[in-house]
DSSP file (Angstrom, degrees, kcal/mol; ACC not computed):
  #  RESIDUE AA STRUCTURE BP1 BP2  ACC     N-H-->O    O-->H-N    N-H-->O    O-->H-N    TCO  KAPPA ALPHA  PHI   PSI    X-CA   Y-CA   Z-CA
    1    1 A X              0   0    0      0, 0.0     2,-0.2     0, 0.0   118,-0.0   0.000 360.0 360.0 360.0 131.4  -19.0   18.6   -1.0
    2    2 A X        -     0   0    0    117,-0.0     2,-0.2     3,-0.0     5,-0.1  -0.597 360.0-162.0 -68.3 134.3  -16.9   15.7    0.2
    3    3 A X        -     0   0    0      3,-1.0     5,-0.1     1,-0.2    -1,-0.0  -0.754  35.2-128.2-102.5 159.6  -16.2   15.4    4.0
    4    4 A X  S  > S+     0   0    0     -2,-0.2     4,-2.0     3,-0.1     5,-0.3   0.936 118.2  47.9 -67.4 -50.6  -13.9   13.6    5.9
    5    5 A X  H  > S+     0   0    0      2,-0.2     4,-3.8     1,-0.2     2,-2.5   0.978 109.5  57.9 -49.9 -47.6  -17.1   12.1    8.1
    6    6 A X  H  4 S+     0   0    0      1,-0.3    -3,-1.0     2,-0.3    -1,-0.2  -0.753 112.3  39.2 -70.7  91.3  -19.0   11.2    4.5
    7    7 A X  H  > S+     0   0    0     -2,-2.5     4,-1.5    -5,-0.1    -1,-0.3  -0.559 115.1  49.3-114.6 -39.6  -16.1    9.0    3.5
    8    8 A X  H  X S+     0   0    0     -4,-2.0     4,-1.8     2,-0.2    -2,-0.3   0.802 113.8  45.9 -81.0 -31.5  -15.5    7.6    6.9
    9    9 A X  H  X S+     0   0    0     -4,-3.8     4,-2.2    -5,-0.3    -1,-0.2   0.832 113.2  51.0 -76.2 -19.2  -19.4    6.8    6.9
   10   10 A X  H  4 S+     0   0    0     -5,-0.4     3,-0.3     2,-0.2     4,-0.3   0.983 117.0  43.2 -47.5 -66.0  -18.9    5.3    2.9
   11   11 A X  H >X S+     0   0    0     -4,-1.5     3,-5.9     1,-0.3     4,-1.3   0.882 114.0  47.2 -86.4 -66.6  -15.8    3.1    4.6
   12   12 A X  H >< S+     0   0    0     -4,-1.8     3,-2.1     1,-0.4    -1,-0.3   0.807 116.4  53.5 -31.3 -60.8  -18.2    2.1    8.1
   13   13 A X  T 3< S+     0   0    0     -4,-2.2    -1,-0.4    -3,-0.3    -2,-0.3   0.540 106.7  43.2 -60.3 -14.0  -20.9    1.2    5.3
   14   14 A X  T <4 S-     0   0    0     -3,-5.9    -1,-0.3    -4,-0.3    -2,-0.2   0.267 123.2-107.7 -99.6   1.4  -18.9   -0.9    3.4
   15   15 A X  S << S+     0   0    0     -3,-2.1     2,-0.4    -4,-1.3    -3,-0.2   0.991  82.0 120.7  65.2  67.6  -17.5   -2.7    6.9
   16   16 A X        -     0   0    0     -4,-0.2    -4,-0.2    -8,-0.1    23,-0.2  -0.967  61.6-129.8-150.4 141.3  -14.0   -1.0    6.5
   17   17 A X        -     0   0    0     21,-0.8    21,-0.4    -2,-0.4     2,-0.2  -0.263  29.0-172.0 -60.3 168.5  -12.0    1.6    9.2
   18   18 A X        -     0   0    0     19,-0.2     2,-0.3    -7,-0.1    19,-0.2  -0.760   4.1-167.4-156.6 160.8  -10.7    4.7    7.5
   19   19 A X  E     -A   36   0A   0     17,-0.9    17,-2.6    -2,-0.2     2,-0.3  -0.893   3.3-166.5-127.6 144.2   -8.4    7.4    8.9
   20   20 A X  E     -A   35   0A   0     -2,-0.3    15,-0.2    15,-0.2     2,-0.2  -0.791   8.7-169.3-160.7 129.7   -7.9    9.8    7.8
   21   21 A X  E     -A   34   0A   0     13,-1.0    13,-2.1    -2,-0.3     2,-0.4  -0.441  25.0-128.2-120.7 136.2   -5.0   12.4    8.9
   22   22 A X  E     -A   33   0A   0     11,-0.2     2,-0.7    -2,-0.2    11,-0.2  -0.761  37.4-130.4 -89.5 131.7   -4.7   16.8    7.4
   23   23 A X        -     0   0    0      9,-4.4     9,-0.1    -2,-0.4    10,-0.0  -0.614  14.4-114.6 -62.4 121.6   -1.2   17.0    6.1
   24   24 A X        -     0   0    0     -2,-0.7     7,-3.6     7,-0.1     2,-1.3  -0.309  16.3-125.8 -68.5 166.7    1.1   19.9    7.2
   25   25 A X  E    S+C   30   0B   0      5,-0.2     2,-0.4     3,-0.1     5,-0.2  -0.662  76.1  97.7-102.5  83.3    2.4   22.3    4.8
   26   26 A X  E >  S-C   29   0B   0      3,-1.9     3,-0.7    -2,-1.3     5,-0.1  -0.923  88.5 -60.4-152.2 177.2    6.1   21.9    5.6
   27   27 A X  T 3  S+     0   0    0     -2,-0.4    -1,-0.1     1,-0.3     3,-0.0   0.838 128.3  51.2 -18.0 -71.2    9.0   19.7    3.6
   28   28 A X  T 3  S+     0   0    0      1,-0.1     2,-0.3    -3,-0.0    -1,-0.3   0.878 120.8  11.1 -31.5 -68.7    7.7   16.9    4.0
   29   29 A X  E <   -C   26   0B   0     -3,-0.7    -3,-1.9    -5,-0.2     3,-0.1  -0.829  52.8-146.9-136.3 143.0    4.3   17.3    2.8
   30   30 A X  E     -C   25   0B   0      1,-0.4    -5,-0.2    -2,-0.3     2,-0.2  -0.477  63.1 -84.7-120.6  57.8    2.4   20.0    0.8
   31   31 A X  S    S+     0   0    0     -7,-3.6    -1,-0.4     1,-0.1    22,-0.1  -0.526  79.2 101.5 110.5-175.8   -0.5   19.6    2.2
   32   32 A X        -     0   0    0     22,-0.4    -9,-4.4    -2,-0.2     2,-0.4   0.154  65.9 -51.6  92.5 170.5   -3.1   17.6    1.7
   33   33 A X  E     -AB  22  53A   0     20,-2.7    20,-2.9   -11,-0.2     2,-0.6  -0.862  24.8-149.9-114.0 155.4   -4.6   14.3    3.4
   34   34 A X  E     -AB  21  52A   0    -13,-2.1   -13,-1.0    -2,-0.4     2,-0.3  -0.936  27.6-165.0-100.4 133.1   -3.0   10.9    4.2
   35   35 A X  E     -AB  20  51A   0     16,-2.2    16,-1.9    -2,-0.6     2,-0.5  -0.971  11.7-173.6 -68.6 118.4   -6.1    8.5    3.9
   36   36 A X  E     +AB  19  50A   0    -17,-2.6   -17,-0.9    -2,-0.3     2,-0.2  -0.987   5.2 178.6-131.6 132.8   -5.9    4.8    5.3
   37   37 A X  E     + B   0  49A   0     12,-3.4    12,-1.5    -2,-0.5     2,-0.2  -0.908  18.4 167.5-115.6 144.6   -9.1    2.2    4.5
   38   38 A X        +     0   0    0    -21,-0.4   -21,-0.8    -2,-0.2     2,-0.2  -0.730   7.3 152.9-163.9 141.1   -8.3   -1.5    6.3
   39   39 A X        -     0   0    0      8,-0.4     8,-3.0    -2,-0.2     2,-0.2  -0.917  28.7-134.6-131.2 163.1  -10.5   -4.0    6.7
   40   40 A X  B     -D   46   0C   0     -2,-0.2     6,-0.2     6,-0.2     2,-0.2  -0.882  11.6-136.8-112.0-179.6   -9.9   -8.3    6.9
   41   41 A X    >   -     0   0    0      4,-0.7     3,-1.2    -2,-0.2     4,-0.2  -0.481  39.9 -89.5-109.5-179.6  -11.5  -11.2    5.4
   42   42 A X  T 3  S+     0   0    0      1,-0.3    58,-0.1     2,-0.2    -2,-0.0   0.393 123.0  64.9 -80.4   9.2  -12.5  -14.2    6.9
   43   43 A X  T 3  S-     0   0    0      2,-0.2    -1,-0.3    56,-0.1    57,-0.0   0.707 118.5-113.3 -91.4 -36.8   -9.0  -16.0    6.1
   44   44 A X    <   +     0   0    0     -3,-1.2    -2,-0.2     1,-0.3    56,-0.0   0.394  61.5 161.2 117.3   7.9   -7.9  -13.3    8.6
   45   45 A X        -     0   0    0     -4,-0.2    -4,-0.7     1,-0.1     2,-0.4  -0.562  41.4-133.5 -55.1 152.9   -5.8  -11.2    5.9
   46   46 A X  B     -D   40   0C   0     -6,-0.2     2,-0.3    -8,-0.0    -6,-0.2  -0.973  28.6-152.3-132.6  81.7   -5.4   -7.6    7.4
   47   47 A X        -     0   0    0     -8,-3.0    -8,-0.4    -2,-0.4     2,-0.3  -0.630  16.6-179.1 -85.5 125.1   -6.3   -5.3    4.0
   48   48 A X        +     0   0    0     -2,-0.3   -10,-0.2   -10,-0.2     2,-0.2  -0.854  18.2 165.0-120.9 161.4   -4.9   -2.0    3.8
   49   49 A X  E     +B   37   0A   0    -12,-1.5   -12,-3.4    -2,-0.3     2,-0.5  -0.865  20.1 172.7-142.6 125.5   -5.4    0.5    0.9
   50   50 A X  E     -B   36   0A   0    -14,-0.2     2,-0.4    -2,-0.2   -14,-0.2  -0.978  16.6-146.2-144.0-176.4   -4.1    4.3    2.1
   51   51 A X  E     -B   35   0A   0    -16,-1.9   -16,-2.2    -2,-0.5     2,-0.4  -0.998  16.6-151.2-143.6 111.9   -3.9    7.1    0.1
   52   52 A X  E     +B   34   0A   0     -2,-0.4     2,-0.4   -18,-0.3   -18,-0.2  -0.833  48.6 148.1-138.1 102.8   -1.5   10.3   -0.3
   53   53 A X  E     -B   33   0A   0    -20,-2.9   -20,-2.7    -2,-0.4     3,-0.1  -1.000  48.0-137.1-149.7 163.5   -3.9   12.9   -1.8
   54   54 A X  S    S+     0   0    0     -2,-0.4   -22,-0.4     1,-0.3     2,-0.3   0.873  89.5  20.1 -34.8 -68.9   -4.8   16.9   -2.0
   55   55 A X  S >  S-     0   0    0    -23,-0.1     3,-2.0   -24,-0.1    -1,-0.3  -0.928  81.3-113.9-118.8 142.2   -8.0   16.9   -1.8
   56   56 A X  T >> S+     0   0    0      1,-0.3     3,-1.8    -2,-0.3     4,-0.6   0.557 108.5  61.8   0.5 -56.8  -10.7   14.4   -0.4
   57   57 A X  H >> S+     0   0    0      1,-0.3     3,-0.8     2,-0.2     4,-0.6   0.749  87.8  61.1 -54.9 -23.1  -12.1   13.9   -3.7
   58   58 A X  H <> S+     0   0    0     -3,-2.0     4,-2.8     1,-0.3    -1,-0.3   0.633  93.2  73.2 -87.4   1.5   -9.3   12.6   -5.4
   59   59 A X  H <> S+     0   0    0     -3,-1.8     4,-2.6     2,-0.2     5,-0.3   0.861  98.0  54.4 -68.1 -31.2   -9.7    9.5   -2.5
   60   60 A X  H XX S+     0   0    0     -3,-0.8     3,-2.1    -4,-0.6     4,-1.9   0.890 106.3  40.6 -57.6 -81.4  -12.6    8.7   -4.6
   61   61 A X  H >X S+     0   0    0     -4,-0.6     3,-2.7     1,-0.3     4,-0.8   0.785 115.5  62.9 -34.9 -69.8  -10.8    8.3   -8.1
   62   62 A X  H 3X S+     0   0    0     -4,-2.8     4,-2.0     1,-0.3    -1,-0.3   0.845 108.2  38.2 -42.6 -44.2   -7.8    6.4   -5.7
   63   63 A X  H << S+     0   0    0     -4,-2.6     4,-0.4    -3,-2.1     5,-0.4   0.890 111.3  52.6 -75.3 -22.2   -9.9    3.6   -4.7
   64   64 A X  H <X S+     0   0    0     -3,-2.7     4,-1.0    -4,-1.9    -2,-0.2   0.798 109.0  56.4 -96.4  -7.5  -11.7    3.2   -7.7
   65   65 A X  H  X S+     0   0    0     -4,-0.8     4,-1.7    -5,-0.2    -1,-0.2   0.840 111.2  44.1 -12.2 -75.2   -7.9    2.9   -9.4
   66   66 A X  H  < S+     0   0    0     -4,-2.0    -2,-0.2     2,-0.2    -1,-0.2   0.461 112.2  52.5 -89.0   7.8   -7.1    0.3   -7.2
   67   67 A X  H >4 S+     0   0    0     -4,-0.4     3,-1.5    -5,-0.2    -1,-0.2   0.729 111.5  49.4 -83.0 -60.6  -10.5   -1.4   -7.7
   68   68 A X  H 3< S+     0   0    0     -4,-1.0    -2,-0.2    -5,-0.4    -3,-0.2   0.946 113.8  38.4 -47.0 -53.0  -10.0   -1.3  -11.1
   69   69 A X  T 3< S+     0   0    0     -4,-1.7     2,-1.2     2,-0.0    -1,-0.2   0.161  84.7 117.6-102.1   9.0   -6.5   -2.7  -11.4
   70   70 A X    <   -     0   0    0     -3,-1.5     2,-0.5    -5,-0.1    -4,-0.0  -0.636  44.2-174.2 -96.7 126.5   -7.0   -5.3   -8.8
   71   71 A X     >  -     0   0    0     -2,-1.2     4,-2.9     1,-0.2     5,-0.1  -0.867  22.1-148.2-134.1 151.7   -6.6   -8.9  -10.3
   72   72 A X  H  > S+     0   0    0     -2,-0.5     4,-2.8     1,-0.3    -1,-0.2   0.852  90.3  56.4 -69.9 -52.8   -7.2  -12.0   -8.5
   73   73 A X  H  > S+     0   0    0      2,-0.2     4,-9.0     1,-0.2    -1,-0.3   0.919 105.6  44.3 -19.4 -72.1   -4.9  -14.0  -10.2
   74   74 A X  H  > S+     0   0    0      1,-0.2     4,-1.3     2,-0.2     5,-0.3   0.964 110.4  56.4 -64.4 -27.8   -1.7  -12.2   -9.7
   75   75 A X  H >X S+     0   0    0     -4,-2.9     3,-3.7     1,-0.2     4,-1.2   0.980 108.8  44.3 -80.6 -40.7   -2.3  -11.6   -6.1
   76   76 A X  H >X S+     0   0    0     -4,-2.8     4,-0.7     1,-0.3     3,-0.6   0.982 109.5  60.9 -61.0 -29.5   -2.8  -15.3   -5.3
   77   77 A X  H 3< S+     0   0    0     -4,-9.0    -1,-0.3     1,-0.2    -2,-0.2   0.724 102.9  53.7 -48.8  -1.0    0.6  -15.7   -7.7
   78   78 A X  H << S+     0   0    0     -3,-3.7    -1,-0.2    -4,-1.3    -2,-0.2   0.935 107.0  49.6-101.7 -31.5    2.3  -13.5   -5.0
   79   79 A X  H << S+     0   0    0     -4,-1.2     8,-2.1    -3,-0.6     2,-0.4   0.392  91.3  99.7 -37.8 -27.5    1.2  -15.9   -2.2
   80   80 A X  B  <  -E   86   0D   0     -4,-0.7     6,-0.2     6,-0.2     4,-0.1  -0.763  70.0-143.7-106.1  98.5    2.4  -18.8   -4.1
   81   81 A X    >   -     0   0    0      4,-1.3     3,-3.1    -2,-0.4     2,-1.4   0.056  44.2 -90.6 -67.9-172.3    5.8  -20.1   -2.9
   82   82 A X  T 3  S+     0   0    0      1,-0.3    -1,-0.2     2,-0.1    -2,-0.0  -0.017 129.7  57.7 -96.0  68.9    8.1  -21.4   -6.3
   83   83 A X  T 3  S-     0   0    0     -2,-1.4    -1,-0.3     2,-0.0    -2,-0.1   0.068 124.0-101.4-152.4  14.3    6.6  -24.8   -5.8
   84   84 A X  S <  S+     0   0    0     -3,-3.1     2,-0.4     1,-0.1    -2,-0.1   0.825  85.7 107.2  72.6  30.8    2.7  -23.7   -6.1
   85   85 A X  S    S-     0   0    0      8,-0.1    -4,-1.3     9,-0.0    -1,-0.1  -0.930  74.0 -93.5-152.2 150.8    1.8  -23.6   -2.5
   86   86 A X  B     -E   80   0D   0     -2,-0.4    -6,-0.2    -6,-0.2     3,-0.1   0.206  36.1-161.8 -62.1 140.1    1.2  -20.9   -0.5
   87   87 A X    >   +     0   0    0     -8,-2.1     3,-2.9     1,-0.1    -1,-0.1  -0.219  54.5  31.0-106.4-174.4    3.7  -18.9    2.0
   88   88 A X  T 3  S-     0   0    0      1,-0.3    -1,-0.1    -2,-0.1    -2,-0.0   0.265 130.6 -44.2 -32.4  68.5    3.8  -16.6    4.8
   89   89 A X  T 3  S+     0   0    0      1,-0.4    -1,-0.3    -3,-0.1     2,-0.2   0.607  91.1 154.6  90.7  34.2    1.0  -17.4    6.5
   90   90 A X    <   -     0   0    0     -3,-2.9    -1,-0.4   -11,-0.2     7,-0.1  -0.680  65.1 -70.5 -68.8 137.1   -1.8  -17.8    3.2
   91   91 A X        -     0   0    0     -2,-0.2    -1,-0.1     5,-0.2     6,-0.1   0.016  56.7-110.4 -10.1 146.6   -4.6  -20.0    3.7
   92   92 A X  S    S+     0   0    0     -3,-0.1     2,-0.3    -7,-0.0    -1,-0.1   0.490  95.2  43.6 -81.6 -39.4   -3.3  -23.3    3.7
   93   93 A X  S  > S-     0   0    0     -8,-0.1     4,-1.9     1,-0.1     5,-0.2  -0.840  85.9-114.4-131.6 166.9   -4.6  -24.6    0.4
   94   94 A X  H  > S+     0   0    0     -2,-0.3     4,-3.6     1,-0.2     5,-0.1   0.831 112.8  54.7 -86.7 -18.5   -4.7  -22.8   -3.0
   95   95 A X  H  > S+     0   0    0      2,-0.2     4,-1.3     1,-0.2    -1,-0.2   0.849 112.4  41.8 -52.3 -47.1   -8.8  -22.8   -2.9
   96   96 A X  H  > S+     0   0    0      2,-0.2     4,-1.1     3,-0.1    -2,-0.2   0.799 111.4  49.8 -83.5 -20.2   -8.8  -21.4    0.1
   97   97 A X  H >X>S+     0   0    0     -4,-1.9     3,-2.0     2,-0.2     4,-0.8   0.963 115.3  55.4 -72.7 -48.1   -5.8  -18.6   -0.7
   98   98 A X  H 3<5S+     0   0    0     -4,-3.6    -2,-0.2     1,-0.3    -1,-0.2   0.814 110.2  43.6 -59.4 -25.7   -8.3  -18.1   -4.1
   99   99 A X  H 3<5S+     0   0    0     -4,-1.3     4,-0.4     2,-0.2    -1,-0.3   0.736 101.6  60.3 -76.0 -18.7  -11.0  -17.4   -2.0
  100  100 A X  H X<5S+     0   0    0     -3,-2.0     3,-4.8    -4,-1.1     4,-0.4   0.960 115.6  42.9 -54.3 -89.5   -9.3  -15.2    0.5
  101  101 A X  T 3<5S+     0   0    0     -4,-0.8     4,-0.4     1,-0.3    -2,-0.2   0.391 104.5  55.4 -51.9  -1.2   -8.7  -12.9   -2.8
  102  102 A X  T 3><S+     0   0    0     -5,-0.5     4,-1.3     2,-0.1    -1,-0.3   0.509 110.9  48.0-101.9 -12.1  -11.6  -13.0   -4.5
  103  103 A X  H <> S+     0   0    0     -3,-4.8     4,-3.8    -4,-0.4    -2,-0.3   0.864 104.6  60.3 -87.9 -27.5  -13.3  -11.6   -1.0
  104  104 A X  H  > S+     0   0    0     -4,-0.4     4,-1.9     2,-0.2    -3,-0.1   0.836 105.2  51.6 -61.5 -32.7  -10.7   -9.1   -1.0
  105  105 A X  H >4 S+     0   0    0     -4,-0.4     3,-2.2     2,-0.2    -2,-0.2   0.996 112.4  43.7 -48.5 -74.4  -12.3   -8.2   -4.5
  106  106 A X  H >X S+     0   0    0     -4,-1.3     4,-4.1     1,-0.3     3,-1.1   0.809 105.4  57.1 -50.4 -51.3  -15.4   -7.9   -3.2
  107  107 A X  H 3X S+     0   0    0     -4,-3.8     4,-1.9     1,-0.3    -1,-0.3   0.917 115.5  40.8 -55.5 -34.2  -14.6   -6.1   -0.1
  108  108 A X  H << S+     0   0    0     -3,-2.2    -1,-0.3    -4,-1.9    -2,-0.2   0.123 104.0  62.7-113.3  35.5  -13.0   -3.2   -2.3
  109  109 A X  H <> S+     0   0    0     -3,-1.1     4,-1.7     3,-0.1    -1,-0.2   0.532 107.4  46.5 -87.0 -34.5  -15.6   -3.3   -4.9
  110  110 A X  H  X S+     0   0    0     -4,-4.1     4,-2.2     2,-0.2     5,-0.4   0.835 115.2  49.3 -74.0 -21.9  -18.3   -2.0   -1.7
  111  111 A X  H  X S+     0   0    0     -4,-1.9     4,-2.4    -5,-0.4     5,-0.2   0.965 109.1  48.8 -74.4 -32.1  -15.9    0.2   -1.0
  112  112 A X  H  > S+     0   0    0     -5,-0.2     4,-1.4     1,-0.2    -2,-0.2   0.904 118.9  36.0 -29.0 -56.6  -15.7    1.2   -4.3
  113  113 A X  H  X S+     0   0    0     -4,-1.7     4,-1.4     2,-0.2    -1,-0.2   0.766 110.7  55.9 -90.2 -32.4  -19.4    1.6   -4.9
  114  114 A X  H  X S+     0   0    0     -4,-2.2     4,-0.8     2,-0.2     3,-0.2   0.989 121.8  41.5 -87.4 -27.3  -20.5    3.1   -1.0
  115  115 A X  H  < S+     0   0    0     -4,-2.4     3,-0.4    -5,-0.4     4,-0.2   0.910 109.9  54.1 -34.2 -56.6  -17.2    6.2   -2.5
  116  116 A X  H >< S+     0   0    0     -4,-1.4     3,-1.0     1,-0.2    -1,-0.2   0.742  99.4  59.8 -74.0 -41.0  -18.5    6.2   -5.8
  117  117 A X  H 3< S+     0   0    0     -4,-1.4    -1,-0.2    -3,-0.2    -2,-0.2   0.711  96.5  66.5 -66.8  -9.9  -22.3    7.3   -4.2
  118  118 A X  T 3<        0   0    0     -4,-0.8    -1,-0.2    -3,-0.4    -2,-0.2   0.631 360.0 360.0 -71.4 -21.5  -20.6   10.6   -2.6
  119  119 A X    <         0   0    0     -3,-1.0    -1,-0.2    -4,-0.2    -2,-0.1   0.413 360.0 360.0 -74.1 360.0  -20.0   12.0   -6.2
């Protein structure tokens, strides 16, 4: 069985926070958990991923979603003013914005994997 502590110790192990908050059963919300993972990298980006879900398990399947479908490319194109060099407050040079986002990979591929051992 998935816990809220066993996912918040997956997050710790992967060196990322989690919160992670019981929904009410009211208008608003049916229920359910809000999830939030955020960790930075060493450019000093502030990585959030959070998560709208039912049940606990389906945080797994959510991260490994956005694991899946994250690609390195487009997120430095979004960084990239329309003269090829980097905006609101990216790493300075496009080497260093590409490395920012290729650790951002990395960081939510261990979170991927420490999720993915809870199954």
């Amino acid at each position: 069985m998935i816990t809220r502590n066993k996912i918040i110790q997956a997050a710790d192990n992967a060196g990322w926070n989690c919160t992670i908050e019981k929904r009410k059963n009211d208008k608003w919300y049916h229920g359910g958990y809000y999830i939030a993972f955020n960790t930075d990298t060493h450019y000093g980006q502030d990585v959030w991923y959070d998560y709208d879900v039912k049940t606990l398990e389906e945080v797994i399947e959510a991260v490994k979603e956005s694991y899946d479908s994250y690609d390195v490319d487009e997120e430095v194109y979004i960084w990239l003013d329309e003269t090829g060099h980097p905006k609101n407050g990216a790493p300075s040079s496009i080497s260093a914005l590409l490395q920012d986002m290729e650790e951002k990979e990395e960081l939510l591929e261990k979170l991927n994997d420490e999720l993915q051992k809870l199954e």
